[in-house]
Backbone as XML, in Angstrom:
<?xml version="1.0"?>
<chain id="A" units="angstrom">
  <residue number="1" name="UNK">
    <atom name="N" x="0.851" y="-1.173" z="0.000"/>
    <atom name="CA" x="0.000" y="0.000" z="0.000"/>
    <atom name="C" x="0.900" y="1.241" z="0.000"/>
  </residue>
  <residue number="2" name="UNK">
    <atom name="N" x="0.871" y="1.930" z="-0.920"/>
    <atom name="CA" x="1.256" y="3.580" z="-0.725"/>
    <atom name="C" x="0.822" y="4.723" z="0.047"/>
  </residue>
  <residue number="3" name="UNK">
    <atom name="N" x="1.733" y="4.893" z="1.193"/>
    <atom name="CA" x="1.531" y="5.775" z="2.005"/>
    <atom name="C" x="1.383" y="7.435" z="1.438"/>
  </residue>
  <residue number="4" name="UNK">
    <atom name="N" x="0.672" y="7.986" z="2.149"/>
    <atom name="CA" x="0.151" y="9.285" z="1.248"/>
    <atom name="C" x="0.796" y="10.401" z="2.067"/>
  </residue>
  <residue number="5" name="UNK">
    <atom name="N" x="1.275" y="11.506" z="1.052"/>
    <atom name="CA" x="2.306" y="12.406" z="1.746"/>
    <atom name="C" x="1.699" y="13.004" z="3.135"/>
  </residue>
  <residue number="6" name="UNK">
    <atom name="N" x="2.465" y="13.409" z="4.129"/>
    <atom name="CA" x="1.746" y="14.278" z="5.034"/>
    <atom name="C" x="0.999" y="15.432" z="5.116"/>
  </residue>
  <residue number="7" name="UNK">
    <atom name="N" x="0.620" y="16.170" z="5.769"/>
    <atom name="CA" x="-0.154" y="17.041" z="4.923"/>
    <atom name="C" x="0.392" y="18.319" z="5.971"/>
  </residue>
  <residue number="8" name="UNK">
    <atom name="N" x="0.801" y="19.312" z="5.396"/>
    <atom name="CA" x="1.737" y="19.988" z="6.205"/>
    <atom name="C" x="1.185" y="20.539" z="7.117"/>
  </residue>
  <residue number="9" name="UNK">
    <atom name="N" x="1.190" y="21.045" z="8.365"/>
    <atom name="CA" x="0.483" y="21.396" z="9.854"/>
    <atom name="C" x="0.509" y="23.326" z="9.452"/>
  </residue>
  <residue number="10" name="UNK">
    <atom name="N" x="-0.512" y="23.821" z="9.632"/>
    <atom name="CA" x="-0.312" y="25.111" z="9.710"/>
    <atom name="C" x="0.396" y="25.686" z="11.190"/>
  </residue>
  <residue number="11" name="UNK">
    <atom name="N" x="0.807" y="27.152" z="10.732"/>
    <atom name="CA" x="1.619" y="27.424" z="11.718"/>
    <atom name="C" x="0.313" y="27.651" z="13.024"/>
  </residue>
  <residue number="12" name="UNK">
    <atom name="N" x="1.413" y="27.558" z="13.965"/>
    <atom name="CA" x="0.235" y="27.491" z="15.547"/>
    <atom name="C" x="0.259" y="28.861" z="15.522"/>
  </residue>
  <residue number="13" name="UNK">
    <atom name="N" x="-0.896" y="29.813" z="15.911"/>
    <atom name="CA" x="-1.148" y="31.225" z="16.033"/>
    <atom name="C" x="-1.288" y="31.419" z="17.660"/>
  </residue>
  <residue number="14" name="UNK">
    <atom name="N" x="-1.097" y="32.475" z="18.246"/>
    <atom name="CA" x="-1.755" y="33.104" z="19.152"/>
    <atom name="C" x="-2.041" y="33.914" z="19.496"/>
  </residue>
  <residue number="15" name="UNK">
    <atom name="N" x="-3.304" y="34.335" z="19.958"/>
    <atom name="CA" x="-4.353" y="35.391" z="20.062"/>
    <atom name="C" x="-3.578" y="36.142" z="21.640"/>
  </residue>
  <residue number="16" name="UNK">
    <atom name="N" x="-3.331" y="37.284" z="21.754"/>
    <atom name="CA" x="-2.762" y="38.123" z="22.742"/>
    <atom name="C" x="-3.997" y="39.059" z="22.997"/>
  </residue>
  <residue number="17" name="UNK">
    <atom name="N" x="-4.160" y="39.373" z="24.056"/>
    <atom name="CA" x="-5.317" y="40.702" z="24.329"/>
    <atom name="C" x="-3.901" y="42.065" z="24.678"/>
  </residue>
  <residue number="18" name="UNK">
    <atom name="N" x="-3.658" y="43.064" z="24.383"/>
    <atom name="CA" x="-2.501" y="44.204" z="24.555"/>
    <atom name="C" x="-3.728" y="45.307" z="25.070"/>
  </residue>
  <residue number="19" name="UNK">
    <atom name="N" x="-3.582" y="45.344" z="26.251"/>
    <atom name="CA" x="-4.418" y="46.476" z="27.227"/>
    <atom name="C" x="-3.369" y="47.678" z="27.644"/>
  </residue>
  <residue number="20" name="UNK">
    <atom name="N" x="-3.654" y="48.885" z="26.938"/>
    <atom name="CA" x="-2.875" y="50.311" z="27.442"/>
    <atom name="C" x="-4.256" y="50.779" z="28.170"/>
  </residue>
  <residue number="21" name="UNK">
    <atom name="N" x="-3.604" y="51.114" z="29.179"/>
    <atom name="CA" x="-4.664" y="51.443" z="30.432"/>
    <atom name="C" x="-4.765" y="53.496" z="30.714"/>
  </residue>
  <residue number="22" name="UNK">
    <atom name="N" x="-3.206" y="53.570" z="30.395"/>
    <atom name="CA" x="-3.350" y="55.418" z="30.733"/>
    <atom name="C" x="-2.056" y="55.608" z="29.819"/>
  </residue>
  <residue number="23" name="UNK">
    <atom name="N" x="-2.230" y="56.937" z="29.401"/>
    <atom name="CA" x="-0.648" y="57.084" z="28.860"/>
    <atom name="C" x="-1.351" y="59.118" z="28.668"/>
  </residue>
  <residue number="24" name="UNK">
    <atom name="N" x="-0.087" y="59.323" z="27.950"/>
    <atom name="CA" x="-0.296" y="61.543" z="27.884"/>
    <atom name="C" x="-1.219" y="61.023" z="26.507"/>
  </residue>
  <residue number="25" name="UNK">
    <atom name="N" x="-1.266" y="59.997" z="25.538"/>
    <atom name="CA" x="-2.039" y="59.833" z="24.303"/>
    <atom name="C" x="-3.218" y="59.147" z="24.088"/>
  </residue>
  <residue number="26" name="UNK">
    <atom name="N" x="-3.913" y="58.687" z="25.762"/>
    <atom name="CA" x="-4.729" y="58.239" z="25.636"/>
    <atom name="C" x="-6.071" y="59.245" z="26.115"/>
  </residue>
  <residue number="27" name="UNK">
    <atom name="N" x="-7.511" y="58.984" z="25.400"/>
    <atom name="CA" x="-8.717" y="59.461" z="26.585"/>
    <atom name="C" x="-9.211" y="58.179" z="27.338"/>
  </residue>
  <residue number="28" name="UNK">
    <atom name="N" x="-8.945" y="57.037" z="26.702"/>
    <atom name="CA" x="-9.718" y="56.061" z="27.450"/>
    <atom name="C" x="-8.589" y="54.907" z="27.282"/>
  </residue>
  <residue number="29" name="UNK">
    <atom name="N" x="-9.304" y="53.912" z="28.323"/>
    <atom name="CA" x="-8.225" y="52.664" z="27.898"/>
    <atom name="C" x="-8.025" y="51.919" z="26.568"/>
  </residue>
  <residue number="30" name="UNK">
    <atom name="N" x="-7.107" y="51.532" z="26.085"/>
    <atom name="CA" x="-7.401" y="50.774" z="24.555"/>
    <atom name="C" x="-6.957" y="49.578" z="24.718"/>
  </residue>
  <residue number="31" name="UNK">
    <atom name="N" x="-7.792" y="48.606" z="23.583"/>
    <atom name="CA" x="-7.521" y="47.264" z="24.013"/>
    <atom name="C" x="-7.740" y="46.243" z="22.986"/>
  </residue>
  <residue number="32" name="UNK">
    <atom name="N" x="-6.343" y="45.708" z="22.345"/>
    <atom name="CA" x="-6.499" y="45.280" z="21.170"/>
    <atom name="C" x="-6.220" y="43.765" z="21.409"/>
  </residue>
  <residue number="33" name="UNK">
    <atom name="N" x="-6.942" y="42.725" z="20.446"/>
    <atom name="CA" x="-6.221" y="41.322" z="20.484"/>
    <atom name="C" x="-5.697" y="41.271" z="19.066"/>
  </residue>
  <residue number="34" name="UNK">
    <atom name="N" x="-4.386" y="40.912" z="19.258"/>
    <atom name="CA" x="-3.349" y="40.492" z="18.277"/>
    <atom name="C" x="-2.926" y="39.039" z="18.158"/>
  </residue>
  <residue number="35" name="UNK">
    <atom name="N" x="-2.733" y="38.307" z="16.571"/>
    <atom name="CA" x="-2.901" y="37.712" z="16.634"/>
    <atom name="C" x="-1.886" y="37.357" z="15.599"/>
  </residue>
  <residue number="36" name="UNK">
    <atom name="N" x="-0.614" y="36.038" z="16.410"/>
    <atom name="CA" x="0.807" y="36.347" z="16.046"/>
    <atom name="C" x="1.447" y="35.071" z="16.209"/>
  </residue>
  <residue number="37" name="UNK">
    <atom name="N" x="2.144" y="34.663" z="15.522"/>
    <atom name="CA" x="2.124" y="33.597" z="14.767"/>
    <atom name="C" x="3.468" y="32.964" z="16.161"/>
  </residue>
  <residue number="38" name="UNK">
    <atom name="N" x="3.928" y="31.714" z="16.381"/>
    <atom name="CA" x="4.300" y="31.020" z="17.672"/>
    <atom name="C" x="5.789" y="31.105" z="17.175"/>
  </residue>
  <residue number="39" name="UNK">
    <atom name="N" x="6.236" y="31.002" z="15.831"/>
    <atom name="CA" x="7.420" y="31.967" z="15.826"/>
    <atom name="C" x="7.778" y="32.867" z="15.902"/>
  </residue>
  <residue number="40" name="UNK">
    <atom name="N" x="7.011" y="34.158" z="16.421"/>
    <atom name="CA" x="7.146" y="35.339" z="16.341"/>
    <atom name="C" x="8.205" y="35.737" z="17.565"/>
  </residue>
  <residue number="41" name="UNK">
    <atom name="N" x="9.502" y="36.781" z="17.630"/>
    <atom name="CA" x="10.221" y="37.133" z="19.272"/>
    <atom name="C" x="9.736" y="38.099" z="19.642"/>
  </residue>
  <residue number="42" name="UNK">
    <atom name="N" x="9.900" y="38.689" z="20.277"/>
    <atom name="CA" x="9.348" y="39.620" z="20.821"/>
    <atom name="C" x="9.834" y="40.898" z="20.442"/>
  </residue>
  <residue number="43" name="UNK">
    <atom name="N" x="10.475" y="41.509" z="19.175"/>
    <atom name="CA" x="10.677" y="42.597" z="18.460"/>
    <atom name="C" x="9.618" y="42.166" z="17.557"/>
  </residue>
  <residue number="44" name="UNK">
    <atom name="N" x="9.090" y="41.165" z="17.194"/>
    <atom name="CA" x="7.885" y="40.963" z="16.301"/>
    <atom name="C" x="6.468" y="41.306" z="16.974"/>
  </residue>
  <residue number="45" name="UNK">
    <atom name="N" x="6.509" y="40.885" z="18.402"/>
    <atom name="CA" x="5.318" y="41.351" z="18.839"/>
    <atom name="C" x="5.029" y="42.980" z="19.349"/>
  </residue>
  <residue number="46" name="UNK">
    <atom name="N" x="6.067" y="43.363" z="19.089"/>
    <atom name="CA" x="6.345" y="44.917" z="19.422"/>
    <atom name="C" x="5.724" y="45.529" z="18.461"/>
  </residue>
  <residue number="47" name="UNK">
    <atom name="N" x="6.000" y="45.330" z="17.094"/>
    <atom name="CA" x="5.793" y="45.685" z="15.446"/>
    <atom name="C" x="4.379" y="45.507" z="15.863"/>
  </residue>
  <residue number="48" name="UNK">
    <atom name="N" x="3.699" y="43.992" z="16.086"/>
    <atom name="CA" x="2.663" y="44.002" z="15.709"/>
    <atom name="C" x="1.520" y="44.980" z="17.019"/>
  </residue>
  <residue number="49" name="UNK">
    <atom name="N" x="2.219" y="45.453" z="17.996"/>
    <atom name="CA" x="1.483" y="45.463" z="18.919"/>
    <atom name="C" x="1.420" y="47.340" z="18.483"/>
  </residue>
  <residue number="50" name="UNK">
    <atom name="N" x="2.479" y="48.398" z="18.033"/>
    <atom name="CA" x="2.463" y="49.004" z="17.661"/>
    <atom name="C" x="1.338" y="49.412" z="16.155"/>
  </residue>
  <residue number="51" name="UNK">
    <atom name="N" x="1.391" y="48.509" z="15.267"/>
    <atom name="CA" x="0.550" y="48.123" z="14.191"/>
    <atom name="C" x="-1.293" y="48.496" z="14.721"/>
  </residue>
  <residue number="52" name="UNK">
    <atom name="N" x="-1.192" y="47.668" z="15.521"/>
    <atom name="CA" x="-2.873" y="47.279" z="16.360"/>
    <atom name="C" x="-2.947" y="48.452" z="16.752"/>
  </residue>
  <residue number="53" name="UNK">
    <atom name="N" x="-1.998" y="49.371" z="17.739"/>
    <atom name="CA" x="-2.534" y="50.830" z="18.389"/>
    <atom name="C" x="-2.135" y="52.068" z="17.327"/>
  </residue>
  <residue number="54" name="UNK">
    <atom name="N" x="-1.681" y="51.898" z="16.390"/>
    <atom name="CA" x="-1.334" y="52.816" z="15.175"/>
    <atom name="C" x="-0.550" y="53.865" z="15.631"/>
  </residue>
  <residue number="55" name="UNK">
    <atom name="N" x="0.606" y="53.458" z="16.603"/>
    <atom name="CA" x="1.928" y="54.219" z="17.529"/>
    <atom name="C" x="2.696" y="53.991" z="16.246"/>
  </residue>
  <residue number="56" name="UNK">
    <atom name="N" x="3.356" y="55.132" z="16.287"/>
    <atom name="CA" x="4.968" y="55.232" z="15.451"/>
    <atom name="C" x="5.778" y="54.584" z="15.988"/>
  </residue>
  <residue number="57" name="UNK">
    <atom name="N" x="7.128" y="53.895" z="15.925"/>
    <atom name="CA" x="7.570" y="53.266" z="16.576"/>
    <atom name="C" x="9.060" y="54.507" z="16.535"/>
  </residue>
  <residue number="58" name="UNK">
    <atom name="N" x="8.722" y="55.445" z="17.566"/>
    <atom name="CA" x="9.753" y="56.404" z="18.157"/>
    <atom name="C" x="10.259" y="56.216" z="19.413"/>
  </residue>
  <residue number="59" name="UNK">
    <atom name="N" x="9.787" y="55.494" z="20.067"/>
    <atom name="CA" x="10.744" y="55.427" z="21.843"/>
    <atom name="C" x="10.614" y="54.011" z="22.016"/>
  </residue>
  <residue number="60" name="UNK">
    <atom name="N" x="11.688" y="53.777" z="22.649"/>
    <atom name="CA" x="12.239" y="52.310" z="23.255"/>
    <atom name="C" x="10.677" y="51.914" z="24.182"/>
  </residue>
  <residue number="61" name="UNK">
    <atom name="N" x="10.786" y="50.339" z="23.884"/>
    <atom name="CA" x="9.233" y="49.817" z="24.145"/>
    <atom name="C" x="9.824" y="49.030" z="26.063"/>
  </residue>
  <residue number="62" name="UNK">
    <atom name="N" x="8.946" y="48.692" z="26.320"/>
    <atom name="CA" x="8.645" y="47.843" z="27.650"/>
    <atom name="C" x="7.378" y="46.758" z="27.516"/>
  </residue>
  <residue number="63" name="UNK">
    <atom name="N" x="7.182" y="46.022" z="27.837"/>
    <atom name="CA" x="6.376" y="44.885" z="28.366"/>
    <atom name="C" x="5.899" y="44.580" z="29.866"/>
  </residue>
  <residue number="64" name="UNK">
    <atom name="N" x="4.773" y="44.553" z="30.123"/>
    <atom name="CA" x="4.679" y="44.256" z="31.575"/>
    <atom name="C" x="3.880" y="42.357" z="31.139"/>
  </residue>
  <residue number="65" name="UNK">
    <atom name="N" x="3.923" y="41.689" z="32.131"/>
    <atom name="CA" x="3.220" y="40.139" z="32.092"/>
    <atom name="C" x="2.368" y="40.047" z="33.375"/>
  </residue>
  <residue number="66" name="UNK">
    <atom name="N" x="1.364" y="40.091" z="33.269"/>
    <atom name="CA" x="0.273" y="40.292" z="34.201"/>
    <atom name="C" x="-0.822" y="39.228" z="34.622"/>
  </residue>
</chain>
């Protein structure tokens, strides 16, 4: 019997919720889910997290894990 090729696995995604709570550019809280692929490092999730809040990417970023 001929075994039949594999069938290639899509990449694993994951859905992030990115909550800015106060900043000098906000009126209210903003709160986006991004959704970013399991190879992504974390200069990729920066891009995309910038992307989602439509920030320029002018000042050195931070992360909090909550």
């Amino acid at each position: 019997m001929k075994k039949l090729p594999k069938t290639p696995q899509p990449p694993s995604i994951h859905r992030l919720r990115a909550t800015c709570v106060s900043g000098p550019w906000l009126d209210e809280e903003c709160v986006r889910y991004i959704d970013i692929p399991e190879s992504a490092n974390l200069y990729d999730l920066h891009v995309a997290i910038q992307d989602a809040v439509q920030f320029d990417d002018e000042f050195k970023f931070h992360y909090f894990a909550a």
